[in-house]
C-alpha positions in Angstrom: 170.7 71.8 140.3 169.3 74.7 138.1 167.6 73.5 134.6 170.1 74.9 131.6 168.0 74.0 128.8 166.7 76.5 126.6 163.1 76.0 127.9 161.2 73.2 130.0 158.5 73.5 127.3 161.2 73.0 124.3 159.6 70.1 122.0 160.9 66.5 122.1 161.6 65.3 118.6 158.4 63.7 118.8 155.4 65.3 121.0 153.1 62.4 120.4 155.5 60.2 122.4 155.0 59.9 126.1 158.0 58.7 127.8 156.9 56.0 130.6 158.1 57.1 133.9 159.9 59.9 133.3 160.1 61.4 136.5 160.8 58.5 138.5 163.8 57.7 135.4 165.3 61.1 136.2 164.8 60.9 139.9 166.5 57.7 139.5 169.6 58.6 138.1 169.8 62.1 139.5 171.6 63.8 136.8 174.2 66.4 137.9 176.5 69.6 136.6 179.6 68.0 134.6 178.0 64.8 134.6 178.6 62.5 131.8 175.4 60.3 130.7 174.3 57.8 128.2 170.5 57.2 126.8 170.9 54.1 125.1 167.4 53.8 123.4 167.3 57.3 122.3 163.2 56.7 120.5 161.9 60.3 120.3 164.2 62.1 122.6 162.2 62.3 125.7 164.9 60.7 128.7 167.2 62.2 126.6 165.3 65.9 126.9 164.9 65.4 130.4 168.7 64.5 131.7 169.6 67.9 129.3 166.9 70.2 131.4 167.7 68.9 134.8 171.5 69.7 134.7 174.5 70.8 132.8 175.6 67.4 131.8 176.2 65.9 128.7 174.5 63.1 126.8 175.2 60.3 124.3 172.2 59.1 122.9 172.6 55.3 121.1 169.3 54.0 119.0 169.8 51.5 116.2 167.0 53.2 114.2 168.8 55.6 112.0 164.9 57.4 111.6 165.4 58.3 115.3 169.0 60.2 114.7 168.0 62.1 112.2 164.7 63.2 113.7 167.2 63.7 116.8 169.0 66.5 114.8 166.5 69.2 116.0 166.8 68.4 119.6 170.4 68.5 119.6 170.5 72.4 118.1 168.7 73.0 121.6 171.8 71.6 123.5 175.0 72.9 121.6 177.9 70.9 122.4 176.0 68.5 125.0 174.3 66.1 123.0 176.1 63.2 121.1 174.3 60.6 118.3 175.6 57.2 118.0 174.2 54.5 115.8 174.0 51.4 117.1 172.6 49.1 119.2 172.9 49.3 122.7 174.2 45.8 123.7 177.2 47.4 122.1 177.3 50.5 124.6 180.2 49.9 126.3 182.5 49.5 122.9 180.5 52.3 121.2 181.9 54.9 123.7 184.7 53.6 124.0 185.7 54.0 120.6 184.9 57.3 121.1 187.4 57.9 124.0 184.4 57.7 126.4 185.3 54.8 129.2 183.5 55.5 132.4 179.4 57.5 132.7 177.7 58.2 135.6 174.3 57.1 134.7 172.5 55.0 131.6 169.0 54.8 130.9 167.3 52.2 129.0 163.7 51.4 127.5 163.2 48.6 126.0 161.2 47.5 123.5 159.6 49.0 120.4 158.4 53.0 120.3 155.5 54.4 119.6 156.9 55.6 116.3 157.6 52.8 115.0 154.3 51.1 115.8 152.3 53.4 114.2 154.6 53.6 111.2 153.1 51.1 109.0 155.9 51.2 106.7 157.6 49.4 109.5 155.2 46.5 109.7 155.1 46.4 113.4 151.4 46.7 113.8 149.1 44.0 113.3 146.2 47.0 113.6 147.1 48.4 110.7 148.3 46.9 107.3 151.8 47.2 106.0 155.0 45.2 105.0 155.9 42.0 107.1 159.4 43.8 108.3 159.7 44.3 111.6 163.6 45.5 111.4 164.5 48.1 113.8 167.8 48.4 111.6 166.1 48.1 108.1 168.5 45.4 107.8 168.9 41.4 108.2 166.3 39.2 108.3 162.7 40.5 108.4 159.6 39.4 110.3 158.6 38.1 106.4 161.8 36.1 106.0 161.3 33.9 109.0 157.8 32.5 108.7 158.0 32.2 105.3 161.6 30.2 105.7 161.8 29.0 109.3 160.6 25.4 109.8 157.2 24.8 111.7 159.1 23.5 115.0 161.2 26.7 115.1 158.3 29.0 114.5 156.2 27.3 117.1 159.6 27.6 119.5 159.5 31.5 119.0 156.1 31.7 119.3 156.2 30.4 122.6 159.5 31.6 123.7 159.3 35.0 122.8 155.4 35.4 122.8 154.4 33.2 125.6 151.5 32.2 123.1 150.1 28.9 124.3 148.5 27.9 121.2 152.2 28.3 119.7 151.6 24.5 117.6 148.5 25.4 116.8 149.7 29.1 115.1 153.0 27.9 113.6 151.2 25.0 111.6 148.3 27.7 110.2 151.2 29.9 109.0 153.0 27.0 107.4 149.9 25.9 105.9 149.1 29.4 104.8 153.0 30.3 103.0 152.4 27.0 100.8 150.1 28.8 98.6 150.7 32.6 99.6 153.8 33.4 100.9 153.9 36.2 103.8 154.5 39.9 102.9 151.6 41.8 104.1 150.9 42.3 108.0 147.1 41.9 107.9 147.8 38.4 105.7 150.0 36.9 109.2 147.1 38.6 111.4 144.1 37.5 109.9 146.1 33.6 109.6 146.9 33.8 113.6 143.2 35.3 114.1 141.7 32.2 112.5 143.3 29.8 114.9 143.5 31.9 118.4 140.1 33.3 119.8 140.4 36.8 121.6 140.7 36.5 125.4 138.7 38.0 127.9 141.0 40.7 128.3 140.4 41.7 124.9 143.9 41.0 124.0 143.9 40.7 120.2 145.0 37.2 119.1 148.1 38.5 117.2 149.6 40.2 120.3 152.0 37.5 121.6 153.4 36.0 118.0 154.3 39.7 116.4 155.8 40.4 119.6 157.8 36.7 119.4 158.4 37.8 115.8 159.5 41.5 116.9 162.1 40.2 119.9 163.5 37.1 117.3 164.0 39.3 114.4 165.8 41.9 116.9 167.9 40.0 119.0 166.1 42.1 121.6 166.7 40.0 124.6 170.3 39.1 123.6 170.6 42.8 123.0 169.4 43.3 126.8 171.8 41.0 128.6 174.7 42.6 126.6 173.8 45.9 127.4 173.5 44.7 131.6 176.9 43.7 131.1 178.1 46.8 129.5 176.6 49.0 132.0 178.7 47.2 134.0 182.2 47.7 132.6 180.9 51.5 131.4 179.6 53.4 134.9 181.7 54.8 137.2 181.5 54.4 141.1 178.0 55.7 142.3 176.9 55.7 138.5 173.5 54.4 138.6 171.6 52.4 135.9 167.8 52.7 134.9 166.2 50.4 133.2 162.4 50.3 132.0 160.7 47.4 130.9 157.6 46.8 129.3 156.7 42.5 130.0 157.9 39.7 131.9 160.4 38.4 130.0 162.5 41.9 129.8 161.9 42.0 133.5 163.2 38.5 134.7 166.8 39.4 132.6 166.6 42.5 133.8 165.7 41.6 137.7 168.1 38.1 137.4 170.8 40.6 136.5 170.5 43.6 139.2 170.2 40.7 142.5 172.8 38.7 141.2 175.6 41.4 140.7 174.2 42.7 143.7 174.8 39.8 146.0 171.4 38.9 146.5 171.2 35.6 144.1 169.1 32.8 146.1 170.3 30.0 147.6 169.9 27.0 145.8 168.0 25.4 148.9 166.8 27.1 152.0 168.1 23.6 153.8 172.0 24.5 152.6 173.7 27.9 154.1 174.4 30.6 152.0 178.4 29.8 150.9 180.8 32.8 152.1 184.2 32.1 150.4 184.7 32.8 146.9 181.6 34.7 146.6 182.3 37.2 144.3 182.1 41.3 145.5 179.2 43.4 144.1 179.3 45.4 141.5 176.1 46.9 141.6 173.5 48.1 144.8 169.8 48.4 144.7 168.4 51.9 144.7 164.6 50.4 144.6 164.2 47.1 146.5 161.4 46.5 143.8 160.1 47.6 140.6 158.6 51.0 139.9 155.4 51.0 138.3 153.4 53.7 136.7 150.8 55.4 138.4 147.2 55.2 138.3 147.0 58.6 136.4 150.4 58.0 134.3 148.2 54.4 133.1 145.2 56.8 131.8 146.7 59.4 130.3 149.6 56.9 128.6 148.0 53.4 127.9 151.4 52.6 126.9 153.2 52.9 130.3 150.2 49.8 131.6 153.0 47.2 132.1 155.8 49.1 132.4 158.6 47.9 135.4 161.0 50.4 136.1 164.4 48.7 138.4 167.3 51.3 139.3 170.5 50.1 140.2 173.9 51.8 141.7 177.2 51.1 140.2 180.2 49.8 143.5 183.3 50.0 143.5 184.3 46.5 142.3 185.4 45.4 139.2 182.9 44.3 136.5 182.3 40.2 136.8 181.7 39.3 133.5 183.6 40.2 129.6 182.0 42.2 127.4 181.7 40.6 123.6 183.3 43.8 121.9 185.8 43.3 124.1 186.7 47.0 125.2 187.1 46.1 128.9 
């Protein structure tokens, strides 16, 4: 496959924005001529750049963000006719091309989490680094970051907390910020930070103290892990045979759904004891085969020049020939 795309050195819509494991993303999918693919967290354009270059295929690029389409406007003048915007979130993938007469790809990429854009917008209220309003809305829309600890009771906050953030002093930070709203409510990033700050000393990892509840805060305002398993399942129902799914993540609890997902529809769930043979009737066909037996990670070099990319788990999986196992909740299958 020859590169078609104006230039190799065209700008993304962002050059700041380093996309984690590029290579091995592309490698992964191996676009090709005529192909048909679908980058579901569109960010700043870079996967989506990349499939363009490395064939004559087309792309449909999904973010929720609507800053991210419109900044997307410039790359897609590069790419006449072969790059598609859809607003939207990409648990919905399957339904969103459907609708538009699209029903079977052969590859999707996916990277989860929040983008550098948004973290360094402060408008956005993201970053706990740098002050800003509480939001944390990838949608500008529904409940903010604000909303819920100013509103949610203390044994819910300290449930997200924990959940979401895998803080351990989750009691301990949901109480502060109760204690805290009574006489100043929440609407200023630094305000929550400084509150969590107070209660949770820095680890020896030099992890700030805020980390783990914005990110609890981030994933519960966003749906973001519900909005992963949907999107498993509509990759599922959406790639064609031999379509192959990527998938980066960027912590644990992305990676279990993420891992759980690929072994189980590939017929590698465990047993439930080592003492009790694996059953053989009934077992259901698989609908998807491993490309990498385990997760891709960043290399040493990718780590220093990208910070970023640190934790990232890349997991690559190939689309069979079996039906998909599970309803989608649009229900276009």
């Amino acid at each position: 496959m020859s590169p078609v795309a104006p230039s190799p050195s065209a700008p993304i819509t962002d050059p700041d924005h380093i996309p984690v494991l590029l290579t091995e993303v592309i490698d992964g999918l191996a676009p090709k001529d005529g192909g048909l693919y679908v980058d579901g967290t569109f960010g700043a354009g870079g996967y989506t750049m990349a499939l363009l270059q490395s064939a004559d295929c087309t792309v449909w690029a999904i973010d929720r963000d609507p800053e991210a389409l419109e900044r997307g406007q410039e790359l897609a003048k590069l790419f006449p006719g072969r790059l598609n915007f859809l607003q939207g979130r990409f648990g919905d993938l399957a339904d969103l091309l459907i609708e538009n007469d699209v029903r079977a790809v052969d590859g999707i990429a996916l990277d989860l989490g929040i983008s550098s854009m948004q973290v360094d917008d402060r408008s956005r209220g993201f970053s706990f680094l740098r002050d800003g309003p509480l939001d944390m809305r990838m949608e500008k829309s529904g409940m903010s970051a604000a909303d819920a600890v100013n509103s949610l009771p203390e044994s819910d906050l300290a449930n997200i907390i924990y959940k979401y953030g895998e803080e351990r002093f989750s009691r301990r930070v949901a109480h502060a910020i109760v204690m805290a709203r009574k006489s100043r409510p929440f609407s200023r990033t630094i305000h929550l930070a400084d509150t969590i700050r107070a209660e949770v000393k820095r680890s020896q990892d030099g992890i700030d103290p805020a980390t783990r509840t914005f990110q609890a805060l981030r994933i519960y305002v966003n749906d973001e892990l519900g909005e992963l398993e949907r999107g498993l399942t509509g990759a599922e129902h959406l790639l064609a045979e031999h379509g192959r799914m990527a998938v980066v993540s960027f912590h644990s609890l992305e990676d279990r759904i993420v891992k759980s997902f690929i072994r189980d529809r590939s017929g590698r769930a465990p047993n439930p004891s080592r003492h009790v043979p694996a059953p053989t009737a009934g077992k259901p066909s698989a609908t998807f085969s491993l490309v990498n037996n385990r997760a891709i990670t960043p290399t040493k070099r990718e780590i220093r020049d990208n910070p970023r990319a640190r934790s990232a788990r890349l997991r690559i999986a190939e689309r069979t020939d079996h039906p998909a196992l599970s309803s989608i909740q649009g229900g276009a299958a």
